[in-house]
Residue, then its C-alpha position, 0 to 999 in steps of 0.5 A: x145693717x143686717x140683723x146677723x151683721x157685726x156691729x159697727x166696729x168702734x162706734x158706740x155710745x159712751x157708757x158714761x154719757x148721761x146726757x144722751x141728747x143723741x136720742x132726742x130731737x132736740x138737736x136734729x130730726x128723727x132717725x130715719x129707718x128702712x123697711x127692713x130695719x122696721x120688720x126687724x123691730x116689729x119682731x122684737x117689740x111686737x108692734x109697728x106704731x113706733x114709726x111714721x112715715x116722713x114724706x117717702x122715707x120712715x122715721x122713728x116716732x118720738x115723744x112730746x118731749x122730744x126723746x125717741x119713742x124707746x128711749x127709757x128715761x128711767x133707765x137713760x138708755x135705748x130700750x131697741x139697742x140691739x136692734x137700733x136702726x143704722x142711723x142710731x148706729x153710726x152716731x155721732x156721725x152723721x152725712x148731709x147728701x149734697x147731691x148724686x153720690x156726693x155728700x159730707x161727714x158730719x160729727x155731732x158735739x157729744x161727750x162721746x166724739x169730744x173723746x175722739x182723736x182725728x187719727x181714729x175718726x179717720x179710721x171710723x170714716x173709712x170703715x163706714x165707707x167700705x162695709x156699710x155704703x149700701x146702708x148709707x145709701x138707703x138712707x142717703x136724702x132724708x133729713x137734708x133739709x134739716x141741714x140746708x142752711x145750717x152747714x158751714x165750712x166755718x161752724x164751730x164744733x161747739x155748734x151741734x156738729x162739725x163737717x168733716x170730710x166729703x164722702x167716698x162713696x159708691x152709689x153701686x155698692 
């Protein structure tokens, strides 16, 4: 998502979550983070150490206890929302990339998806494919090995997160 772009329509952290375990590594990796996503940070916090690099891609730093590096515990809220990486954006959806252009929807066990109907997450999905594949492109293969091994057609929602649906995605867009 570029800096000038809406955001993403319908999803957002629920205002009255207290938890926000979405913002720590608790329960999955760092959220990964493109170049362009970086410079924009850089502009608004003034630095570039809030980043490392996990392989080839780029991830988030975070905190010994597990919480992301602008994640305010004092406040319980995300000190860059504005300008959060995509990732961050599209939670609590997540894909696991099982291959050249195929993948899964994945959806995280919060307080805010438990909210959620199918009817509306469908809506959500569909959103997501048409006006943001490049973005999900970009980030398309990090964090899978977090996922090998732990996706299941049989896992419960209460387990972390649930599969969904496959992707439909064009890898040209």
């Amino acid at each position: 998502m570029l800096e000038n772009d809406p955001p993403i329509e319908g999803v957002t952290c629920s205002g009255s979550c207290t938890f926000h375990w979405c913002c720590s590594t608790r329960c999955f990796s760092a959220p990964p983070i493109c170049l362009h996503e970086i410079a924009r940070i850089e502009r608004v916090v003034g630095c570039s150490d809030f980043c490392g690099k996990i392989g080839s891609q780029y991830a988030l730093r975070v905190k010994e206890n597990g919480y992301c590096i602008f994640f305010d515990e004092q406040k319980r809220t995300c000190k860059i929302y504005e300008v959060r990486p995509f990732d961050c954006q599209i939670f609590p959806f997540d894909f696991f990339a099982s291959g050249l252009g195929e993948g899964v929807w994945l959806l995280w066990n919060c307080p805010y998806s438990r909210q959620l109907d199918e009817a509306t997450i469908k809506r959500m999905l569909t959103d997501l494919e048409k006006n943001y594949a490049k973005e999900i492109i970009e980030t398309w293969d990090y964090g899978n090995d977090d996922y090998a091994g732990k996706l299941s057609e049989n896992r419960s929602p209460t387990e972390g997160f649930r599969i969904l649906r496959k992707m439909n995605l064009r890898r040209d867009a």
